[in-house]
N, C-alpha and C positions, 0 to 999 in steps of 0.2 A: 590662522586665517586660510593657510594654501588647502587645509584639510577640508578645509570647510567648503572650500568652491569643488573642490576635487566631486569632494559626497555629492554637491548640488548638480553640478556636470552629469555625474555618474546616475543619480535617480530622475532628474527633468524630463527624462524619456518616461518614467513610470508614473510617475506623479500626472505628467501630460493625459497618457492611456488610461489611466483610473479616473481621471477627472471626467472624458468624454465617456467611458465606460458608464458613470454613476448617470453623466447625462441624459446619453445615449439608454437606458432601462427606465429611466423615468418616463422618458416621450412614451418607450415602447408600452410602459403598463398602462400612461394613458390617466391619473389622478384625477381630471378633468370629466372624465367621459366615464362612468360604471359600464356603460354598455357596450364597451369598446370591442370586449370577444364574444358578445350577442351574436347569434346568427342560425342561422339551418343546419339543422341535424340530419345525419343520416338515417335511416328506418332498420338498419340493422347491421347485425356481428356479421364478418363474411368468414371469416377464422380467427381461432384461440391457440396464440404461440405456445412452446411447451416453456417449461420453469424447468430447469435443471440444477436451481438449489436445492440442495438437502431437507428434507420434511420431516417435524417432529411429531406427531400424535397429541404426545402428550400436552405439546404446549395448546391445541387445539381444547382440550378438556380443560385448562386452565383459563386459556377467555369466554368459555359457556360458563364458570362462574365466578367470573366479576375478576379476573388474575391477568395482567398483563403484564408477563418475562418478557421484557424486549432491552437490548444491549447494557446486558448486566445490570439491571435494577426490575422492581417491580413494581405496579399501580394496582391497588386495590381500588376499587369503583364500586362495592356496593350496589351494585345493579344498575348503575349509572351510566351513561356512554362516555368512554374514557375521552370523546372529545370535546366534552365540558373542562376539562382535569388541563393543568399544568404539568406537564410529564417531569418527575422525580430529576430529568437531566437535559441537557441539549438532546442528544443522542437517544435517547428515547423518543423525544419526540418526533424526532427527524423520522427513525425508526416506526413509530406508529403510524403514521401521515403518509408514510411511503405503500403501507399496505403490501409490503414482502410478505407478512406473516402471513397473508392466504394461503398460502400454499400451505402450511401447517393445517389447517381447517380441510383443506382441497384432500391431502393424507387422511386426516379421521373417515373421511367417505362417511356422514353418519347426517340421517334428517337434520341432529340440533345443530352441528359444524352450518350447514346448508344454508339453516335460519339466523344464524350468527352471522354470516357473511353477508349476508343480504341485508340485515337492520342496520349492521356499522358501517354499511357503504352508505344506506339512507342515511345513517345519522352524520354523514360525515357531509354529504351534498347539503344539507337543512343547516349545518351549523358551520360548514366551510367553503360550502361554494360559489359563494362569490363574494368572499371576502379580502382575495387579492392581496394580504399581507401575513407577514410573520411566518414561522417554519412550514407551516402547511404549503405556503406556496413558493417556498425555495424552489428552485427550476430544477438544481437535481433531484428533490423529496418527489414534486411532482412528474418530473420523466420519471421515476421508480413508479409512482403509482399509478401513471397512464399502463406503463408495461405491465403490472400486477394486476391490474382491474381486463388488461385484457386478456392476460395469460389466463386468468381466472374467473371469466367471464361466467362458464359451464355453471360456476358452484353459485354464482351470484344471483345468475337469473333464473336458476333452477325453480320452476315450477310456480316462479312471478307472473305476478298480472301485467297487462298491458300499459297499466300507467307507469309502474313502476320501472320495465324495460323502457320508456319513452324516458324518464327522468334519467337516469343510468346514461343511456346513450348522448342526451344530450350535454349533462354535465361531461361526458368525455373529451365531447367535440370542443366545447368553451375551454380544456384544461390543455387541447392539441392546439389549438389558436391560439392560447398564450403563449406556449411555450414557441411558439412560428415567431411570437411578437420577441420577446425576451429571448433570443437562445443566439443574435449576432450580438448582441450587449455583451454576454458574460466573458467571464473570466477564463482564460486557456486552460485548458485542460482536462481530465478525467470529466469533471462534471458536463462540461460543454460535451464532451465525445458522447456521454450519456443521453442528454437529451436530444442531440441527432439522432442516435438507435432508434431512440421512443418515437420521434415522427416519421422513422425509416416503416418502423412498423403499424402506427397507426397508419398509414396511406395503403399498408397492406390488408390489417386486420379487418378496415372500415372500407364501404366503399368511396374508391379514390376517382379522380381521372386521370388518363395515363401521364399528364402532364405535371402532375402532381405527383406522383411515383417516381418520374421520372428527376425531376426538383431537390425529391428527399432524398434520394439515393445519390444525387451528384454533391448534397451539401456533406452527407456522410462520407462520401469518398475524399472532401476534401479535408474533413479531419482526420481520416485514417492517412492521408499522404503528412500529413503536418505533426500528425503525434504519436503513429507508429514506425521506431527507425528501420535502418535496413536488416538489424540484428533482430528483430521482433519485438524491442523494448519499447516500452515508453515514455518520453521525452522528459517523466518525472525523473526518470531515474528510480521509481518503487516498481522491485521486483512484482506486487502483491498488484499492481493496477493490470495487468496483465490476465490475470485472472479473474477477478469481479468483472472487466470487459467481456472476457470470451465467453463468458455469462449468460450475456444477454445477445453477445454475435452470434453464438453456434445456432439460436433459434431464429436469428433475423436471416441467417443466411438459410435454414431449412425451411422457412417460410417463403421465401421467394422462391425456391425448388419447386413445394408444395402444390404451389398457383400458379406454375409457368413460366415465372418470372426472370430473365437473368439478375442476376444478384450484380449491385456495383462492382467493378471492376477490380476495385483495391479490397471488396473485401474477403475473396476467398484467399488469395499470397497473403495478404497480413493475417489469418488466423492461421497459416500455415507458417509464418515467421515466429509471431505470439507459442504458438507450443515449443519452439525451439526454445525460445528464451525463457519456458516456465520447468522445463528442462536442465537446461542450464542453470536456473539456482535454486534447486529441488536436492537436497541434503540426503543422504541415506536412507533415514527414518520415512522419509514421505513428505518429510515438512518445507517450507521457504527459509530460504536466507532472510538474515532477518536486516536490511537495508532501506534507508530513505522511507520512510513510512507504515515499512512491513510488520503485521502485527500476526499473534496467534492466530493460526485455520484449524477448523476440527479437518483432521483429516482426508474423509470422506466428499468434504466440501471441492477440495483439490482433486479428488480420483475422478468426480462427479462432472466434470471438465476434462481432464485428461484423457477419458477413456474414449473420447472422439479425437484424440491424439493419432495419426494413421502413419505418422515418420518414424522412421526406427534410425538404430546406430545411437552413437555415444553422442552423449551432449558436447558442444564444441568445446575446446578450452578460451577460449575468449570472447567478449560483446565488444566488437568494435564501437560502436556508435555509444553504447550503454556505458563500458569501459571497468569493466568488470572484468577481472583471470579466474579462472578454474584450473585446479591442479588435482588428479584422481589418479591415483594407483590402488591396486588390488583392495578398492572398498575404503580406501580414505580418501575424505574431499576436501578439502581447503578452496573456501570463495574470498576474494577480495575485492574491495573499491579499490579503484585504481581511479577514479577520475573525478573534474571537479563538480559541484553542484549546478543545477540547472539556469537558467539563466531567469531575472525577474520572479515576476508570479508563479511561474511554474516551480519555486524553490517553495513557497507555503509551507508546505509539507515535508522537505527534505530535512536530512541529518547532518550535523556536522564531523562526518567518520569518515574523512580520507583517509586511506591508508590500513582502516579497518579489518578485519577479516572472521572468517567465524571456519572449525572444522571438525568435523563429523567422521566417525568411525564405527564399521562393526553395523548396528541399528540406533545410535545413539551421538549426540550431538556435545560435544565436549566443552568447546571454544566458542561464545557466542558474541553478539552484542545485545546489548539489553532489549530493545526492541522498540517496539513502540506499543502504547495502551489499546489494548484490545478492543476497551469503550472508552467514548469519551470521558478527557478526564483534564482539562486546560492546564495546570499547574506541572505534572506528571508527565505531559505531551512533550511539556516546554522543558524538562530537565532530559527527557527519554532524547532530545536533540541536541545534544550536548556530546562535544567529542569523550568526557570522561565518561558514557554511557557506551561506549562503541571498545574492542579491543584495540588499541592503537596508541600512538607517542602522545602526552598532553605536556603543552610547555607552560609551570606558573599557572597549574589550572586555570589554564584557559583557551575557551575553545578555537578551533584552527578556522571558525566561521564565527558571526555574531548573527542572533534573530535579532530583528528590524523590533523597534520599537514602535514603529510610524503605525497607530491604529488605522491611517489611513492606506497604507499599502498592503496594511496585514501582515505574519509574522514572517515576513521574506528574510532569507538568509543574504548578508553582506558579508562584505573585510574577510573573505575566504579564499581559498584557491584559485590562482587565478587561472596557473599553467601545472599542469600532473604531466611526468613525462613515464614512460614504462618502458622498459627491454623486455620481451620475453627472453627468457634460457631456457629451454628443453633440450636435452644431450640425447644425445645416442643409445646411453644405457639406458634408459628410461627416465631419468631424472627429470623432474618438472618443477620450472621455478619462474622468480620474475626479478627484476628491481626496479621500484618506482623513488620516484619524489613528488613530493608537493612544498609550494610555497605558501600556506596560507598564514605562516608565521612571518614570513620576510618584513610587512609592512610593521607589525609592533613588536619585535624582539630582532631583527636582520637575520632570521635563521629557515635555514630548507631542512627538512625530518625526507630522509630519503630510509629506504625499509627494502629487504631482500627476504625473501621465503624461498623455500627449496624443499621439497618433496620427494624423497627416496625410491629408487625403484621398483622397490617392497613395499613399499607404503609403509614401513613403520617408523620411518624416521624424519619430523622437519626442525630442517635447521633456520634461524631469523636472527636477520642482525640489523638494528635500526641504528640510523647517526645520525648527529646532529653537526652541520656545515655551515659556516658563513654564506649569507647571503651576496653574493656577486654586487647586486643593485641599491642595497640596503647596507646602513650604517648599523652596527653589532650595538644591542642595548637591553643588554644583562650585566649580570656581577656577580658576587663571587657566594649570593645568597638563591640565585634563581635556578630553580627546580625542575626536573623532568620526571613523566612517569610513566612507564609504559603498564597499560592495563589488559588484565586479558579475564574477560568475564566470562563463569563457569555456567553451565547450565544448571540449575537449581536440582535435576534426579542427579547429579555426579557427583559424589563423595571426593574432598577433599581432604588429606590428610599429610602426616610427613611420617615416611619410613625409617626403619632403625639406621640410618645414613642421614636422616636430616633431609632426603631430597622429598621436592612435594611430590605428590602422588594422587593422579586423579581416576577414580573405580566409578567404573557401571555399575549398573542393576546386575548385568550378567557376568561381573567378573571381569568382564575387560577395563584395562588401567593403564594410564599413561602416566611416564614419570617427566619431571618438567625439571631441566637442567637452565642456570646462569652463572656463566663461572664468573664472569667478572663483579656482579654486586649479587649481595641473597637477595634473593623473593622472599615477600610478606605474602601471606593470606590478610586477606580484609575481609570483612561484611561487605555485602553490594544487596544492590533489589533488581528483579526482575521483570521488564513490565509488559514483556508479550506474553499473558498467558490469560488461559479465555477466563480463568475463576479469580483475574483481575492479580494487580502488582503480589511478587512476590519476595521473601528474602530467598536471598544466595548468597557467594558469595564467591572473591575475585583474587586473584596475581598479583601482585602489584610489585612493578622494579622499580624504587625511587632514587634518584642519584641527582648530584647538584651537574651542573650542564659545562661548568669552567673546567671539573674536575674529569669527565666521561663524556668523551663525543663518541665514543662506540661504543653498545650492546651489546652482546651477543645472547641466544637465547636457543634452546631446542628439546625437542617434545619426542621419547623412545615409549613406543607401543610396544606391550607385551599382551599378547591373548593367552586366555586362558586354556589350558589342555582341558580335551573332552574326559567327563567322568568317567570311571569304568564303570561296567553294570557286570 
């Protein structure tokens, strides 16, 4: 019973906020009234932001016949308008309805891309626009395709008649007044910071009044004060929202240059914080840490962002506000969570991997955690947030957070971390390390998983020792059958093996290998799957140190780089 008021205590504040949230988006969309985002359009484009996403050609030759590759699945249409069609996934259709793939069409530069861009926006205003429900008009699908439809205006209205630019222009203006209506309803976070962008920029693209300019740019500043920290991160705690943001800021802020404009206040220092912090959990190779939501990027997608990067010098070693360490010596990176999960809503999307870490060497990523699914994939999402998906201690498999079952809160993470504490150690000689703890075991086992890494001055050497401690506040409730395991999942190109000594051995593509010492219990290899990679889950496979918890309240663990000598020639 005390449990049970505890939960009701602890969620009545969420339960409250969703209830008026639900409210609060029904008045806004108006059930009652069809004609509620009626009204006067403007007469024309005044500017077309740029798109600094990556552009495929080919996928452009793919929707001229009847092919639609959009987040890992495909829609054959037969000649059909794919907005007749149930998309093969969620995520597909989120992805179709957004209209990002112009920009692929916008690359082919070719008459038929031209004419293709132009009928599927007709077909999309004739058979979606004002239809007011289902994923078409999700507030984030539609801030995507306000931005796409304007970014991409050039190739749409290219060498259109007059009706058709009035139609175009109008259905924009109805899709910016919804989202004016629906965008103080929603839900904290990424997608909310989204759809401010979008009206940051329609008031630019379209003609605005400056009181209106001035509106949009103050509601956007006040998401950038609430949801980007002082460290440049995002109050998800995913390294990866960082960058699909600065996406769509590097051109909201070139836009207002463009025209005159001072740019909001907050948002030239937060794209200048944001690169620090895409910086800081940027791996050898080029890729993200893989934490709280972070899934597979083609590379380029990253560079394509980056290269408006204008700060130099080493990335920090810590995210205060984020609560993330970095340890880097001569080309080896070690990232860790150090901190707990977000609070509320804003956990949706988070992982349960305190304590987790992932490290990279050389051009290749060794130590990972599993990730999360590239494309939607509900079943797969919900195991990818699971502390046994992350390198890190599991007690009784079971994870050091629970996902909410409440379909009405959505998959919010509870019973986690409540307090993470951290020391830095960095020495003199170079050495770089940490020791954390978390309690997210205290309340159902009485145990703290406190973990120490340590990074050599050479970089070829880290030493970890994770323990297991009584809980000060909690009563001890295990025996003499209850299990711990520490996992360290491999990156799926790294070869796994055991040397003529029995010690495990993990090889690059290029020859460079780490050997993985535990003197106190052997390490298992296991099977594991992989699920950030863009051609979707894969197998690999993982470390595993099992030991009963009565018997070993300390690990020790550590991982010797050997590179390989250059060939002669």
């Amino acid at each position: 019973m005390a449990a049970v008021l505890v939960h009701f205590r602890q969620f009545l504040p969420l339960y409250f906020r969703e209830s008026w949230r639900r409210v609060s988006r029904r008045i806004a969309v108006g059930r009652l009234n069809p004609w509620r985002f009626m009204g006067a359009a403007p007469d024309r484009l005044v500017v077309a932001p740029t798109d600094l996403r990556i552009a495929d050609p080919y996928i452009a030759h793919e929707v001229h016949h009847g092919r639609f590759p959009l987040a890992g699945r495909v829609l054959e249409t037969d000649g059909k308008s794919p907005f007749l069609y149930t998309g093969p996934s969620l995520g597909f259709d989120e992805m179709l309805h957004s209209f990002r793939w112009l920009r692929h069409l916008r690359a082919d530069n070719t008459p038929e891309a031209f004419a293709d861009a132009r009928s599927l926006t007709e077909d999309w205003i004739s058979l979606w626009g004002r239809q007011y429900v289902g994923v078409a008009w999700d507030a984030n699908v539609t801030a995507q395709r306000v931005i796409a439809w304007l970014s991409h205006s050039p190739i749409i209205l290219k060498n259109q008649d007059r009706g058709f630019y009035r139609r175009f222009i109008k259905s924009l203006a109805l899709q910016i007044r919804y989202l004016r209506q629906v965008a103080p309803a929603m839900r904290d976070g990424e997608k909310r910071f989204r759809v401010r962008i979008a009206l940051a920029m329609a008031t630019l693209a379209l003609p605005a009044r400056p009181a209106a300019i001035k509106t949009a740019a103050r509601n956007l500043d006040q998401e950038i004060e609430r949801q980007i920290l002082a460290d440049g991160g995002h109050v998800s705690r995913n390294p990866q929202v960082a960058m699909t943001l600065l996406a769509d800021l590097l051109p909201l802020r070139q836009t207002y240059l463009n025209l005159g404009y001072t740019p909001p206040k907050g948002l030239v220092s937060s794209i200048d914080r944001m690169f620090q912090a895409l910086r800081f959990f940027r791996h050898v190779d080029g890729t993200l840490a893989l934490f709280n939501g972070t899934t597979a990027q083609p590379a380029d997608r990253l560079l394509s962002v980056l290269r408006y990067d204008e700060s130099t010098g080493e990335p920090p070693r810590l995210t205060p506000q984020m609560n993330y360490q970095r340890l880097f010596n001569h080309n080896t990176v070690i990232i860790a969570d150090t901190g707990p999960y977000p609070a509320g809503e804003l956990s949706a999307t988070a992982h349960a991997g305190c304590l987790s870490f992932e490290l990279s060497s050389g051009h290749h990523r060794f130590i990972v955690n599993a990730g999360a699914p590239a494309f939607h994939h509900g079943e797969y999402r919900r195991l990818a947030r699971s502390t046994a998906a992350h390198s890190t201690l599991i007690v009784d498999d079971t994870s050091s957070a629970t996902i909410s079952s409440s379909g009405f809160l959505g998959p919010i993470l509870t019973n986690g971390p409540q307090k993470v504490d951290i020391e830095r150690r960095d020495e003199a000689d170079g050495r770089q390390g940490f020791v954390a703890r978390h309690d997210g075991y205290a309340s159902a086992f009485g145990l703290i998983h406190e973990r120490s890494i340590q990074l050599s001055a050479d970089g070829n050497m880290v030493t970890g020792r994770d323990r297991i401690a009584k809980s000060a506040n909690h009563s001890l409730a295990i025996d003499e059958k209850t299990q711990g395991a520490i996992r360290f999942h491999i990156h799926p190109k790294i070869v796994i093996s055991h040397d003529s000594n029995g010690d495990i051995v993990l090889t690059a593509p290029d020859g460079e290998y780490w050997k993985f010492f535990s003197p106190d219990i052997e390490a298992e290899i296991e099977e594991d799957i992989f699920f950030a990679d863009l051609a979707g889950p894969r197998r690999s496979q993982q470390i595993v140190i099992h030991f009963i918890i009565a018997r070993h309240s300390e690990i020790s663990w550590s991982l010797v780089r050997t590179v390989p000598k250059p060939k002669r020639t």
